[in-house]
ModelCIF file with pLDDT and N, C-alpha, C, O atoms, coordinates in Angstrom:
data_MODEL
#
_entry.id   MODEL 
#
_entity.id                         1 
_entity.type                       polymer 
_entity.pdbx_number_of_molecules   1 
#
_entity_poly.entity_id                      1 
_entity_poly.type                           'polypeptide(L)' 
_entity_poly.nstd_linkage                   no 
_entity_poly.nstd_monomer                   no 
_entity_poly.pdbx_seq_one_letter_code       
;(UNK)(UNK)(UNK)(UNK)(UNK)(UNK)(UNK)(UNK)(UNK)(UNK)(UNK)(UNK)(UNK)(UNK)(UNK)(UNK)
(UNK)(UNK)(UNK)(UNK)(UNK)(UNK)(UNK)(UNK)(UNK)(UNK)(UNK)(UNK)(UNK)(UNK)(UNK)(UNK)
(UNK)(UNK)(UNK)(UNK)(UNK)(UNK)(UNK)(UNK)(UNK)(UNK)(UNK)(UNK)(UNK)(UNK)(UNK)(UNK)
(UNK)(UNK)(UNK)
;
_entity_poly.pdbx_seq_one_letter_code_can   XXXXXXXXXXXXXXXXXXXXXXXXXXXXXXXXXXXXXXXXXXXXXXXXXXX 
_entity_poly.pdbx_strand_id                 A 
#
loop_
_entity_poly_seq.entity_id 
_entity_poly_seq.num 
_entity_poly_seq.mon_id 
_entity_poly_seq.hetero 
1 1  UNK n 
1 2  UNK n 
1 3  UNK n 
1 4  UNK n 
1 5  UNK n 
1 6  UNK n 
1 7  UNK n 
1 8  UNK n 
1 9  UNK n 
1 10 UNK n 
1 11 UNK n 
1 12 UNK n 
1 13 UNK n 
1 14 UNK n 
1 15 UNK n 
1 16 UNK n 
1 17 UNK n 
1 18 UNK n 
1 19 UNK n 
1 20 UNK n 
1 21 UNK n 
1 22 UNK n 
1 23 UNK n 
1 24 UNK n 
1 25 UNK n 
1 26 UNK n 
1 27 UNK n 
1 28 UNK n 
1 29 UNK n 
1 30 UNK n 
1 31 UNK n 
1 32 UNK n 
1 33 UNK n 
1 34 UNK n 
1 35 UNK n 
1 36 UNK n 
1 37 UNK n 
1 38 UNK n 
1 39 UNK n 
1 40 UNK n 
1 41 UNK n 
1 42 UNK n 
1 43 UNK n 
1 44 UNK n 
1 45 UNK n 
1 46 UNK n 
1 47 UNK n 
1 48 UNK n 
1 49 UNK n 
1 50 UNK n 
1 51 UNK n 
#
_struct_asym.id          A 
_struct_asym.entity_id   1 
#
loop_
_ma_qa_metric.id 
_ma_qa_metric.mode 
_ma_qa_metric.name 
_ma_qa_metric.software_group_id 
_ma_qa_metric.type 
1 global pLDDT . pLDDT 
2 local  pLDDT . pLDDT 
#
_ma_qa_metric_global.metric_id      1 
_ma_qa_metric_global.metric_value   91.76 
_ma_qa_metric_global.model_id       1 
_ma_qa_metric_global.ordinal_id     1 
#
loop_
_ma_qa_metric_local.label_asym_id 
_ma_qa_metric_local.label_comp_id 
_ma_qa_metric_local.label_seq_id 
_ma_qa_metric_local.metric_id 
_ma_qa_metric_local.metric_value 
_ma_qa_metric_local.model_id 
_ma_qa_metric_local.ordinal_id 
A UNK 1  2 62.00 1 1  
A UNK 2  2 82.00 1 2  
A UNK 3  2 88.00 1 3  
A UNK 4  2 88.00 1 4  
A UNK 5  2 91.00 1 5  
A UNK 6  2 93.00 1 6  
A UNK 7  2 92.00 1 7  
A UNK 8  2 93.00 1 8  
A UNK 9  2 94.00 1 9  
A UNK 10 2 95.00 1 10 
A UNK 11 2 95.00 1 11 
A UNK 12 2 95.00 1 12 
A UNK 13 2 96.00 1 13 
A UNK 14 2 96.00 1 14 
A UNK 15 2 95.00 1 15 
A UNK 16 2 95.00 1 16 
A UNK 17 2 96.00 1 17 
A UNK 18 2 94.00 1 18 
A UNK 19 2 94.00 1 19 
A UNK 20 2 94.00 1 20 
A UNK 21 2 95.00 1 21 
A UNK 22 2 94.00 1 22 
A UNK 23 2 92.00 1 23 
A UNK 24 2 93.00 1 24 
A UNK 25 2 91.00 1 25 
A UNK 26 2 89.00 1 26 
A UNK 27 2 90.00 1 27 
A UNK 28 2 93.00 1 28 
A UNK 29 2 93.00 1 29 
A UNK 30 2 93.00 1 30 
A UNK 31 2 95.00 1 31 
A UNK 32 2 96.00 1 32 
A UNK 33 2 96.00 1 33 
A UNK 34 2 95.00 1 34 
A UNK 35 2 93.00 1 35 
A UNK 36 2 89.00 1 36 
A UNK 37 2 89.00 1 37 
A UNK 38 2 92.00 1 38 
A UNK 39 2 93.00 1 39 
A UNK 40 2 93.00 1 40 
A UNK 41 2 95.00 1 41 
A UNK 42 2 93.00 1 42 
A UNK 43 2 94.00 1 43 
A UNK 44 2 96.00 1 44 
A UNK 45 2 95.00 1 45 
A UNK 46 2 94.00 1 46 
A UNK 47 2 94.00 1 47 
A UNK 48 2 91.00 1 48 
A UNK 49 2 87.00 1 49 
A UNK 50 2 84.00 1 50 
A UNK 51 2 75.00 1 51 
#
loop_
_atom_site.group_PDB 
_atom_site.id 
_atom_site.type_symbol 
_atom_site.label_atom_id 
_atom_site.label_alt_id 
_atom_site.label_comp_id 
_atom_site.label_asym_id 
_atom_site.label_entity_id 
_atom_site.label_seq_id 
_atom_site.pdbx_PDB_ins_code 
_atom_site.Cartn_x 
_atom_site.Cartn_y 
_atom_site.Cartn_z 
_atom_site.occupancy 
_atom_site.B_iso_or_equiv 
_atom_site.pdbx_formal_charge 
_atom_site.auth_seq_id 
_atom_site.auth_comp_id 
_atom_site.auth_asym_id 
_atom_site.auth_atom_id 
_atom_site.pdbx_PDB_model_num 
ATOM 1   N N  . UNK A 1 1  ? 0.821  -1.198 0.000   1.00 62.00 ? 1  UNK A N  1 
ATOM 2   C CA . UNK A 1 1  ? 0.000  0.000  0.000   1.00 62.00 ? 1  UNK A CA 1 
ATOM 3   C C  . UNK A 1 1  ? 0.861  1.257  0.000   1.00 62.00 ? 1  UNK A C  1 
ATOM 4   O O  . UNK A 1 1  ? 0.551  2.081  -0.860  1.00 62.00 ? 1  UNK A O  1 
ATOM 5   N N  . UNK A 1 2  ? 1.870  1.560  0.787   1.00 82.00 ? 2  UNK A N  1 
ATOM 6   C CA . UNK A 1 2  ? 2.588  2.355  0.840   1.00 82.00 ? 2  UNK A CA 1 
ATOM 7   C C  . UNK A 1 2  ? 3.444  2.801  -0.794  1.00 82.00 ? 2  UNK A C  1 
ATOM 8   O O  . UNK A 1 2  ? 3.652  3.962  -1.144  1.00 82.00 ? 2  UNK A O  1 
ATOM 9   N N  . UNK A 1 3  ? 3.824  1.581  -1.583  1.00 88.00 ? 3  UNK A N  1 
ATOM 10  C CA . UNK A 1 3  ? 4.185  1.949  -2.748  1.00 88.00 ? 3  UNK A CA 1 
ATOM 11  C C  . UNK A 1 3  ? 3.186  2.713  -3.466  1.00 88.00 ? 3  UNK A C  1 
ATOM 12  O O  . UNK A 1 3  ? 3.494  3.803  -3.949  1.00 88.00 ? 3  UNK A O  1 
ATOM 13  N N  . UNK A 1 4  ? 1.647  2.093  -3.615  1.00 88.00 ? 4  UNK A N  1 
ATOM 14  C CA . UNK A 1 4  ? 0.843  3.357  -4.305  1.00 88.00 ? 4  UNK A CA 1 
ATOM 15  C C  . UNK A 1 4  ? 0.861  4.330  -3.843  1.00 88.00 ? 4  UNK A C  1 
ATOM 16  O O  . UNK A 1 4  ? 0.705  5.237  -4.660  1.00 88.00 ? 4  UNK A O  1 
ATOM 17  N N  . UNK A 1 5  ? 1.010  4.697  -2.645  1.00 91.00 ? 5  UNK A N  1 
ATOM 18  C CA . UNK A 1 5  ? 1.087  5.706  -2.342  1.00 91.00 ? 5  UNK A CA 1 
ATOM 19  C C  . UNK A 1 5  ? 2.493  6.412  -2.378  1.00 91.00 ? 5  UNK A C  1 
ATOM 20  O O  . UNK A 1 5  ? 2.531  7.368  -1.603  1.00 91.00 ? 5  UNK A O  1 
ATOM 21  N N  . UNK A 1 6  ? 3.227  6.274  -2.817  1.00 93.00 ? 6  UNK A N  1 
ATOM 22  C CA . UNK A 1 6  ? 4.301  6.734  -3.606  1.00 93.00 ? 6  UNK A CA 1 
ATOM 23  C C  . UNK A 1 6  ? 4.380  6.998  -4.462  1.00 93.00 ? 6  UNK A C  1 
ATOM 24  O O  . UNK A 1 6  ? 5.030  7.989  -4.793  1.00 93.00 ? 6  UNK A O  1 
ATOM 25  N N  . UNK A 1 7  ? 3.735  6.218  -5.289  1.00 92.00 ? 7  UNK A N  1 
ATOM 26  C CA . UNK A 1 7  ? 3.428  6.109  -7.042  1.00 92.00 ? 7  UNK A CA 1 
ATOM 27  C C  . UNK A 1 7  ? 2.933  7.109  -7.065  1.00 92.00 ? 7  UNK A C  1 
ATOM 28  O O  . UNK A 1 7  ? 3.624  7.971  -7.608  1.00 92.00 ? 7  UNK A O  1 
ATOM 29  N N  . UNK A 1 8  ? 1.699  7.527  -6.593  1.00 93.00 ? 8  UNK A N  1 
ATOM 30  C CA . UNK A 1 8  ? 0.431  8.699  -6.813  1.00 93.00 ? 8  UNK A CA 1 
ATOM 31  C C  . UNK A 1 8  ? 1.834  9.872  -6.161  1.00 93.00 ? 8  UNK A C  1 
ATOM 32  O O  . UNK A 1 8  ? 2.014  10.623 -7.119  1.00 93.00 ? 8  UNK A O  1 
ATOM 33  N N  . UNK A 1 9  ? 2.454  10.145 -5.445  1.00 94.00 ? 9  UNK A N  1 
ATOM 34  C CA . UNK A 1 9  ? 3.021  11.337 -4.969  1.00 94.00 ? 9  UNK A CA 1 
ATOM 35  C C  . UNK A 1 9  ? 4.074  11.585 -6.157  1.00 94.00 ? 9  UNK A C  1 
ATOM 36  O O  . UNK A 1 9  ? 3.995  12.731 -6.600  1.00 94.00 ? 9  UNK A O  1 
ATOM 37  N N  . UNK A 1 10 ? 4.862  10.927 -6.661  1.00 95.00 ? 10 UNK A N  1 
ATOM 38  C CA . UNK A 1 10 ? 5.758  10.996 -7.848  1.00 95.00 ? 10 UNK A CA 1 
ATOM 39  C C  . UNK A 1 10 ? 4.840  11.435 -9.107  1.00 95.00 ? 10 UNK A C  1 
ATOM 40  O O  . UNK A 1 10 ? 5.217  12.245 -9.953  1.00 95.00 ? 10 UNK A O  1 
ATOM 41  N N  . UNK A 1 11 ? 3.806  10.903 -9.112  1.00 95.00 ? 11 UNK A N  1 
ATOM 42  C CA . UNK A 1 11 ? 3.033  11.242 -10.609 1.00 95.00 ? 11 UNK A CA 1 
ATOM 43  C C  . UNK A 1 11 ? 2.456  12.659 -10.100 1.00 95.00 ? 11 UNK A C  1 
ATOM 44  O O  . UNK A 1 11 ? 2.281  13.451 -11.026 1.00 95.00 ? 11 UNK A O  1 
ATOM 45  N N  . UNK A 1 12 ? 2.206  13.024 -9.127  1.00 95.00 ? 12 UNK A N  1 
ATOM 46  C CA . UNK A 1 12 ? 1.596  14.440 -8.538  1.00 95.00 ? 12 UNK A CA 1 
ATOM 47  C C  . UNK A 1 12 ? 2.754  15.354 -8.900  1.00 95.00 ? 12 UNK A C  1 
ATOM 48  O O  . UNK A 1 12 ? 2.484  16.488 -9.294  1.00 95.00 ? 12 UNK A O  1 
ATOM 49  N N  . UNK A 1 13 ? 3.748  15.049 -8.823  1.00 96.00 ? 13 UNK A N  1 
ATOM 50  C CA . UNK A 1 13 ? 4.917  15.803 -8.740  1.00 96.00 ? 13 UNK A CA 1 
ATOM 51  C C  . UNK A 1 13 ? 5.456  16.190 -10.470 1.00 96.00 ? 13 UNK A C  1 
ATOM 52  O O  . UNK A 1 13 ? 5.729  17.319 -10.876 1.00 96.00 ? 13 UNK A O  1 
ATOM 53  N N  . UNK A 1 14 ? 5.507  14.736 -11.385 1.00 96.00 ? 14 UNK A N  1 
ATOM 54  C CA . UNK A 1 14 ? 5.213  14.816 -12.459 1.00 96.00 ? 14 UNK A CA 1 
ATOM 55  C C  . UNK A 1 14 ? 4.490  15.829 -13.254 1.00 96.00 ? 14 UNK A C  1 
ATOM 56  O O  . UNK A 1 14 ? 4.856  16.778 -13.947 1.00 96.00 ? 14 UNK A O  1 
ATOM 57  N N  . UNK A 1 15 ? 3.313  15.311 -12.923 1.00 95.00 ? 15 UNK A N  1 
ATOM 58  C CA . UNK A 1 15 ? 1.819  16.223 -13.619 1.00 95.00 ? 15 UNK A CA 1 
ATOM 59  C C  . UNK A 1 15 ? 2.259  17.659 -13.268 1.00 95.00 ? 15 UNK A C  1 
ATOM 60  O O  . UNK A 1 15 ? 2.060  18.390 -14.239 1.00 95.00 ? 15 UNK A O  1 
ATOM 61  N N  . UNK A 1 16 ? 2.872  18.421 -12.050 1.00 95.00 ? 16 UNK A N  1 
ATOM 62  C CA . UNK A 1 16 ? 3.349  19.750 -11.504 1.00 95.00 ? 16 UNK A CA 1 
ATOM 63  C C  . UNK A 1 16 ? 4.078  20.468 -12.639 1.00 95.00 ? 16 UNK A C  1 
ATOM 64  O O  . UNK A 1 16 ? 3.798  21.490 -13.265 1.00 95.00 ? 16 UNK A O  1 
ATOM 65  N N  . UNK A 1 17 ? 5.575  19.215 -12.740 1.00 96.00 ? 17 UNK A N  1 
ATOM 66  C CA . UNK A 1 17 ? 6.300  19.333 -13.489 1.00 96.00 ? 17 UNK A CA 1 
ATOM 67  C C  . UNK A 1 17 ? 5.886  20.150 -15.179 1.00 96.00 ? 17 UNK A C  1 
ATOM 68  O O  . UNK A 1 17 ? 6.169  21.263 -15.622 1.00 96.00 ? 17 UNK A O  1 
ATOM 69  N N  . UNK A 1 18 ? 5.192  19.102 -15.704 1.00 94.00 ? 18 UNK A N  1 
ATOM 70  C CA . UNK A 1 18 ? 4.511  18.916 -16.701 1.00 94.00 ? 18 UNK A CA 1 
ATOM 71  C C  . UNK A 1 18 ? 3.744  20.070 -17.049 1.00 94.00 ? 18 UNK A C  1 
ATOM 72  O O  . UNK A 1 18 ? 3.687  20.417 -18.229 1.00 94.00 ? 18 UNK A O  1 
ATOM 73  N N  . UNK A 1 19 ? 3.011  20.846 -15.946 1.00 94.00 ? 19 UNK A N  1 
ATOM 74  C CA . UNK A 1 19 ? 2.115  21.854 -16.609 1.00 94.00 ? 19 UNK A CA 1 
ATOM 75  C C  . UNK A 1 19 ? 3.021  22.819 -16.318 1.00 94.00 ? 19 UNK A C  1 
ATOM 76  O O  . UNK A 1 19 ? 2.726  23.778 -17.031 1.00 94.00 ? 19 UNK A O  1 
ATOM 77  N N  . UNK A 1 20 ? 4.363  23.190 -15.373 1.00 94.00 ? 20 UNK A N  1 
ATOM 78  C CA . UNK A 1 20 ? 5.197  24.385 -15.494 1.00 94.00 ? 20 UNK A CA 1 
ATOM 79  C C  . UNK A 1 20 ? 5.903  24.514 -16.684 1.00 94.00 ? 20 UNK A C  1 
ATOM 80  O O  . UNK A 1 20 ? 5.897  25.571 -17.315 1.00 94.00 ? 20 UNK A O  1 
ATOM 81  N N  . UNK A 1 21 ? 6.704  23.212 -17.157 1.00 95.00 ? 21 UNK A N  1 
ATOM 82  C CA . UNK A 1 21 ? 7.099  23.662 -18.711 1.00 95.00 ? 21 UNK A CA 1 
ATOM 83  C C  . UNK A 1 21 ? 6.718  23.428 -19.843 1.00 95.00 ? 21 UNK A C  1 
ATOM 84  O O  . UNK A 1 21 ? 7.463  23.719 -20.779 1.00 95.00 ? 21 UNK A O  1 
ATOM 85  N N  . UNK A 1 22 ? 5.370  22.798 -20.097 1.00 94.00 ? 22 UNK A N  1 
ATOM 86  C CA . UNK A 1 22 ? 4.321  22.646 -20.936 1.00 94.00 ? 22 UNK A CA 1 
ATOM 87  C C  . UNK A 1 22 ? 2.778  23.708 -20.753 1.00 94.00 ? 22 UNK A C  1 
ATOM 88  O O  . UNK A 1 22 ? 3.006  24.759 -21.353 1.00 94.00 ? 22 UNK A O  1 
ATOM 89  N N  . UNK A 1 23 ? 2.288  23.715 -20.539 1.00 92.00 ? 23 UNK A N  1 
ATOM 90  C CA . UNK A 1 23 ? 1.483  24.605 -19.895 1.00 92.00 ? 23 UNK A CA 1 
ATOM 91  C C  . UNK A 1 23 ? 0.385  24.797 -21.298 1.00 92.00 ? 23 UNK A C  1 
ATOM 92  O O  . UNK A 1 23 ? -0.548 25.600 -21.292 1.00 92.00 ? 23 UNK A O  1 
ATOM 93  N N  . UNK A 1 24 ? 0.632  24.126 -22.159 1.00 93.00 ? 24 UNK A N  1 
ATOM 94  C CA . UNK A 1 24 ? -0.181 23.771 -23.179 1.00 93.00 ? 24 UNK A CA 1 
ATOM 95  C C  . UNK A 1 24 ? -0.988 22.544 -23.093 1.00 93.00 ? 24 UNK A C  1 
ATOM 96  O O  . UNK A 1 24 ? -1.957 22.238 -23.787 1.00 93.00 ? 24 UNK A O  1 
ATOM 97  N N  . UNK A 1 25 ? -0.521 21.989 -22.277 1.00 91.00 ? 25 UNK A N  1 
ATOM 98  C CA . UNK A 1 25 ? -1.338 20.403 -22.076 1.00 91.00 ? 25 UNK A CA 1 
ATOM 99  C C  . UNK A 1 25 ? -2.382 20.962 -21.141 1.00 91.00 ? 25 UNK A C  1 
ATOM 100 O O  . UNK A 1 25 ? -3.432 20.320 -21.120 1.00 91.00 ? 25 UNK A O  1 
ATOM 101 N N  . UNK A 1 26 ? -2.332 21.722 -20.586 1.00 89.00 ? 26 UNK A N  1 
ATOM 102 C CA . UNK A 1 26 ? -3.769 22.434 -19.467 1.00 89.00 ? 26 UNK A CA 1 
ATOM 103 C C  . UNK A 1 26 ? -5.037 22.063 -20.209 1.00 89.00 ? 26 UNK A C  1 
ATOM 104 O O  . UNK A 1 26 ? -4.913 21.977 -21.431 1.00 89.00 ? 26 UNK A O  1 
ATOM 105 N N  . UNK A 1 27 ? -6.113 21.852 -19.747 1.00 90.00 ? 27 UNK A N  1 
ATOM 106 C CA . UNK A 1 27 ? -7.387 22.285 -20.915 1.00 90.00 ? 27 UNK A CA 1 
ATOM 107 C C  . UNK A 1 27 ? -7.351 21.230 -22.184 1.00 90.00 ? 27 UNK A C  1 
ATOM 108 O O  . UNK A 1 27 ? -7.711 21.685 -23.270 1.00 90.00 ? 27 UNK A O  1 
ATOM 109 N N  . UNK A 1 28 ? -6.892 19.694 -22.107 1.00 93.00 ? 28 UNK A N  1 
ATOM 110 C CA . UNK A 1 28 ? -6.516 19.072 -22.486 1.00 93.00 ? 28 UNK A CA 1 
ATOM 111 C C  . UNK A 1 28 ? -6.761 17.733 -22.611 1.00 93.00 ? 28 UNK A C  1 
ATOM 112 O O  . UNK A 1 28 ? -6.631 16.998 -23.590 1.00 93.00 ? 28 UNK A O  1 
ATOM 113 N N  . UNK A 1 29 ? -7.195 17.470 -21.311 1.00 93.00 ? 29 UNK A N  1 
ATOM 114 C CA . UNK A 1 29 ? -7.538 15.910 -20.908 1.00 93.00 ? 29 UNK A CA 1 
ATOM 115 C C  . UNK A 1 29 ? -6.375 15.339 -20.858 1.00 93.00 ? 29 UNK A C  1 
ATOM 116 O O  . UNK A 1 29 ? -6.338 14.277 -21.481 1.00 93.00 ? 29 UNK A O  1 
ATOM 117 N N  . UNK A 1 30 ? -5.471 15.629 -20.379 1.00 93.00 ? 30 UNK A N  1 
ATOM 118 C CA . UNK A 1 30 ? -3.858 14.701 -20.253 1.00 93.00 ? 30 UNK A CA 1 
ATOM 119 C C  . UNK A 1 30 ? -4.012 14.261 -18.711 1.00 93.00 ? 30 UNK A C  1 
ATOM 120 O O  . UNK A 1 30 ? -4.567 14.681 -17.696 1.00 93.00 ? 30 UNK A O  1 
ATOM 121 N N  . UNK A 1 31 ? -3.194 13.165 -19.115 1.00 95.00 ? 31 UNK A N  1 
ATOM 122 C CA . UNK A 1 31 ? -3.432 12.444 -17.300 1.00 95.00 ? 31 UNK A CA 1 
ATOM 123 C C  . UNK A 1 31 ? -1.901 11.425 -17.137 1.00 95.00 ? 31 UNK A C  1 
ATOM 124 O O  . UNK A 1 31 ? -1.262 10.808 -17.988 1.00 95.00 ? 31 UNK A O  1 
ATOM 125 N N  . UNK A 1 32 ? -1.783 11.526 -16.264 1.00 96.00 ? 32 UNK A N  1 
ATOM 126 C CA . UNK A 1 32 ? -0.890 10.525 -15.793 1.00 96.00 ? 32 UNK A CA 1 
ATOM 127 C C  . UNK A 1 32 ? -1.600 9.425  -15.131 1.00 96.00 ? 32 UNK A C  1 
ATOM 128 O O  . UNK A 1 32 ? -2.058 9.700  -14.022 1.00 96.00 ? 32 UNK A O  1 
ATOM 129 N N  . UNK A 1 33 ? -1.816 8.078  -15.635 1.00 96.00 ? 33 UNK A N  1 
ATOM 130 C CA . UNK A 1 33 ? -1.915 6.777  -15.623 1.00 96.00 ? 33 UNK A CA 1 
ATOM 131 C C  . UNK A 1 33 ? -1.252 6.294  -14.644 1.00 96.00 ? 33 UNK A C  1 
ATOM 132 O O  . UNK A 1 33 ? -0.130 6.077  -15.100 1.00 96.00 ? 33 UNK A O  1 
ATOM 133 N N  . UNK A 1 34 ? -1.289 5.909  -13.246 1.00 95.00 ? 34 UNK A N  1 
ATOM 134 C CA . UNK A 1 34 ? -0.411 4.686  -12.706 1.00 95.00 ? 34 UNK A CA 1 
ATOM 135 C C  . UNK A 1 34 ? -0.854 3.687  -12.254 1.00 95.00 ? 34 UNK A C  1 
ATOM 136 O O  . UNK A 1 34 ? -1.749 3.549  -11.420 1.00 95.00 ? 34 UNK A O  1 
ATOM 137 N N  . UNK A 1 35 ? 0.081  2.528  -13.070 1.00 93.00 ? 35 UNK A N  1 
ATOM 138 C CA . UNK A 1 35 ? -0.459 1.047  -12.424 1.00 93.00 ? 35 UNK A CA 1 
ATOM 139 C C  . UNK A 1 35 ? 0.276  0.295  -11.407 1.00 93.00 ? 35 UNK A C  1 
ATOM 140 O O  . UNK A 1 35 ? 1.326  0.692  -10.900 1.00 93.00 ? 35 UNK A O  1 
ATOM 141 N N  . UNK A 1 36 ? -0.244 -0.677 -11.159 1.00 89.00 ? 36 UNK A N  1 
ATOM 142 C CA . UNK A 1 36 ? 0.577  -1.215 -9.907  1.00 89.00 ? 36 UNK A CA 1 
ATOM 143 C C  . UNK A 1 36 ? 1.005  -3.088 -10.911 1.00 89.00 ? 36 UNK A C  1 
ATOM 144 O O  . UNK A 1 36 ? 0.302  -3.680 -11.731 1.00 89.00 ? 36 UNK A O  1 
ATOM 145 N N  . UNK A 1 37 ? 2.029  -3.375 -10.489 1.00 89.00 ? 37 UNK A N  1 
ATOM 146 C CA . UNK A 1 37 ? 2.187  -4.251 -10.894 1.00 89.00 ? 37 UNK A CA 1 
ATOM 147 C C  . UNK A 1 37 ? 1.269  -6.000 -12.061 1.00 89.00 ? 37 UNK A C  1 
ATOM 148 O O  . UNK A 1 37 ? 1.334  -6.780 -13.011 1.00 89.00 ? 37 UNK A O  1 
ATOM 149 N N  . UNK A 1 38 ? 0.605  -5.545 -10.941 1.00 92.00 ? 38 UNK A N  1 
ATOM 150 C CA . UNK A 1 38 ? -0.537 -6.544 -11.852 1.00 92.00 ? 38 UNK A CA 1 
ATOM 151 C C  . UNK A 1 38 ? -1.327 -5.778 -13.273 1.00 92.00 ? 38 UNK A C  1 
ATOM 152 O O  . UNK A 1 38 ? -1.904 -6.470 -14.112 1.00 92.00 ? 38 UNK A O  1 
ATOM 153 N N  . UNK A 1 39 ? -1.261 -4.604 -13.352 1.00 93.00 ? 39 UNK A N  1 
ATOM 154 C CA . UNK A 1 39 ? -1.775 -4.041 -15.012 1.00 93.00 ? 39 UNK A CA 1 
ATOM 155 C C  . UNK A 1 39 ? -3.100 -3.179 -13.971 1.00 93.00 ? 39 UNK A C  1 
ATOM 156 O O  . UNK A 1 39 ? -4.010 -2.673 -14.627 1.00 93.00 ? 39 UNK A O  1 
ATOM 157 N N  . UNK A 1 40 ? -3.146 -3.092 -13.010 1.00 93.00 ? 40 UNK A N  1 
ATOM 158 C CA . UNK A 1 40 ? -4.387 -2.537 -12.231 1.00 93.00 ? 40 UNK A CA 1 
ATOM 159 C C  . UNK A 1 40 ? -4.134 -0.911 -12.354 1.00 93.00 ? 40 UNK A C  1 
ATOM 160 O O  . UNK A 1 40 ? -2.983 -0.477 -12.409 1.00 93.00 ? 40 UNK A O  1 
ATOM 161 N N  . UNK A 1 41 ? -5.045 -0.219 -12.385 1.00 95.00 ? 41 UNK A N  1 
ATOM 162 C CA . UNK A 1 41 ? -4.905 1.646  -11.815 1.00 95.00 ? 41 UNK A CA 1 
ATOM 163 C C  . UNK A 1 41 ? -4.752 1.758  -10.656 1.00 95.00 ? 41 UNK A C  1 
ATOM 164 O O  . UNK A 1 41 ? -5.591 1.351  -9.852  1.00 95.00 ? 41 UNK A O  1 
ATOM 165 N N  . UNK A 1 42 ? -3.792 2.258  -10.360 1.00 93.00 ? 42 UNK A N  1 
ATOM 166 C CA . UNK A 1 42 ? -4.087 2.867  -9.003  1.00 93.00 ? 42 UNK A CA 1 
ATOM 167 C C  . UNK A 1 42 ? -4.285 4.256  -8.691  1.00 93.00 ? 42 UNK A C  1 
ATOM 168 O O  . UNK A 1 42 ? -4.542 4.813  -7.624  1.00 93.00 ? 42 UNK A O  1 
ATOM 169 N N  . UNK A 1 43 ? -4.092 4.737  -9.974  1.00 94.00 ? 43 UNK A N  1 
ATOM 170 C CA . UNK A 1 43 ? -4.600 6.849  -9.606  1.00 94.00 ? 43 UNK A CA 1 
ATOM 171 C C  . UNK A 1 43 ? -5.055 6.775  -11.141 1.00 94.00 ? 43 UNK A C  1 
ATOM 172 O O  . UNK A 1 43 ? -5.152 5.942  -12.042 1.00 94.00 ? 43 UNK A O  1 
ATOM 173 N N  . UNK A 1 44 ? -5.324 8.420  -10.861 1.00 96.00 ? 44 UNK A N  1 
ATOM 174 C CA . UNK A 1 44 ? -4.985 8.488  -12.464 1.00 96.00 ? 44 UNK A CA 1 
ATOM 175 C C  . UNK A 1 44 ? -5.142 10.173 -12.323 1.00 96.00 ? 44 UNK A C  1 
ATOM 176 O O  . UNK A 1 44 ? -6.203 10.574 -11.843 1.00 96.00 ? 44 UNK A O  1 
ATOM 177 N N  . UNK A 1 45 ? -3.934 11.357 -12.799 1.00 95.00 ? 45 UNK A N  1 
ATOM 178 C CA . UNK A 1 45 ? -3.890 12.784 -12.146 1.00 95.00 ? 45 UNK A CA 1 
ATOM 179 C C  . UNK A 1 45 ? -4.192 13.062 -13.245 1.00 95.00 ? 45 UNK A C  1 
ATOM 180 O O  . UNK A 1 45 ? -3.751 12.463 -14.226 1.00 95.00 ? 45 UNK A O  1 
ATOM 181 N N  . UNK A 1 46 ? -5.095 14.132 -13.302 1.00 94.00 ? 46 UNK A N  1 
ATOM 182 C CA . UNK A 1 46 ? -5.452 14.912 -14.800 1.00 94.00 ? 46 UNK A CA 1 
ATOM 183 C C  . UNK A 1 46 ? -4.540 16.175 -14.608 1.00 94.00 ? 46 UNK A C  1 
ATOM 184 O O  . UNK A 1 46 ? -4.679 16.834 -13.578 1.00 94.00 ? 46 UNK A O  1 
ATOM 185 N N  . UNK A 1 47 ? -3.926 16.419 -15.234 1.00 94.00 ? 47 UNK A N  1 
ATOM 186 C CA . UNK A 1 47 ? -3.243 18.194 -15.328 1.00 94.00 ? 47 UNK A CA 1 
ATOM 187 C C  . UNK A 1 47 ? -4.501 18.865 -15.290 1.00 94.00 ? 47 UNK A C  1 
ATOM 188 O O  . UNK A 1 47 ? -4.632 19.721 -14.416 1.00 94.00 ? 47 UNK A O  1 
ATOM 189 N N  . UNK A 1 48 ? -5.178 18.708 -15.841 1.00 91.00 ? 48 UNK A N  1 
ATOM 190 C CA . UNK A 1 48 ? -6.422 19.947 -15.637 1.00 91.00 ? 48 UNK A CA 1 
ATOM 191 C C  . UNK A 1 48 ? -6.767 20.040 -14.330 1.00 91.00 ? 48 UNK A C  1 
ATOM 192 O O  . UNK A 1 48 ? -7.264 21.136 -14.071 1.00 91.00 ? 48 UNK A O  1 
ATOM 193 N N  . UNK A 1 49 ? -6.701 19.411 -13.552 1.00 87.00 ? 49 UNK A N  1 
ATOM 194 C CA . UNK A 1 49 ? -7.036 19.287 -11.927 1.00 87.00 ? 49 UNK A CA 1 
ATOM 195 C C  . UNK A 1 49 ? -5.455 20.115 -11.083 1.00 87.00 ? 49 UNK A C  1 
ATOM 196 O O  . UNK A 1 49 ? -5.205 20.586 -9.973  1.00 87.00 ? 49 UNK A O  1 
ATOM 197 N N  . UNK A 1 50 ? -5.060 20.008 -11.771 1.00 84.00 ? 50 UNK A N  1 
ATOM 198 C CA . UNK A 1 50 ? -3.371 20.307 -10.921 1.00 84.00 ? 50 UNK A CA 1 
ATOM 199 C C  . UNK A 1 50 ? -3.337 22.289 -10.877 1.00 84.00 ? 50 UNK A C  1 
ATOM 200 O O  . UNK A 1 50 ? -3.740 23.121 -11.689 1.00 84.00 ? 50 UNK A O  1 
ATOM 201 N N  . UNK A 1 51 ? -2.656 22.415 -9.528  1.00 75.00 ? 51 UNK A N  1 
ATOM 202 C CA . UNK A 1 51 ? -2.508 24.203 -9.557  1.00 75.00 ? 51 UNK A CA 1 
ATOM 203 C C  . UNK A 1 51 ? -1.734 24.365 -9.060  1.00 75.00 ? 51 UNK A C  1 
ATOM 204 O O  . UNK A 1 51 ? -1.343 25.519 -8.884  1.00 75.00 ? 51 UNK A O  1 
#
């Protein structure tokens, strides 16, 4: 459990990343996807949600 919850904090951090030097993907529907080993979701961050 603790790894998804790692996963989701790295992809939060990502998606951050992502809209400071892209900032064109905003308004977009872009998402960061993360799975957990077995092919399962365990988040899924939309940049449009991110500030």
């Amino acid at each position: 459990m603790s790894d998804d919850i790692q996963a989701m904090d790295v992809a939060e951090g990502i998606a951050r990343r992502l809209i400071q030097e892209r900032p064109e993907l905003k308004n977009r529907h872009v998402a960061i996807l993360v799975s957990n080993e077995d092919g399962e979701e365990v988040c899924r961050v939309q940049l449009d949600t991110i500030h």
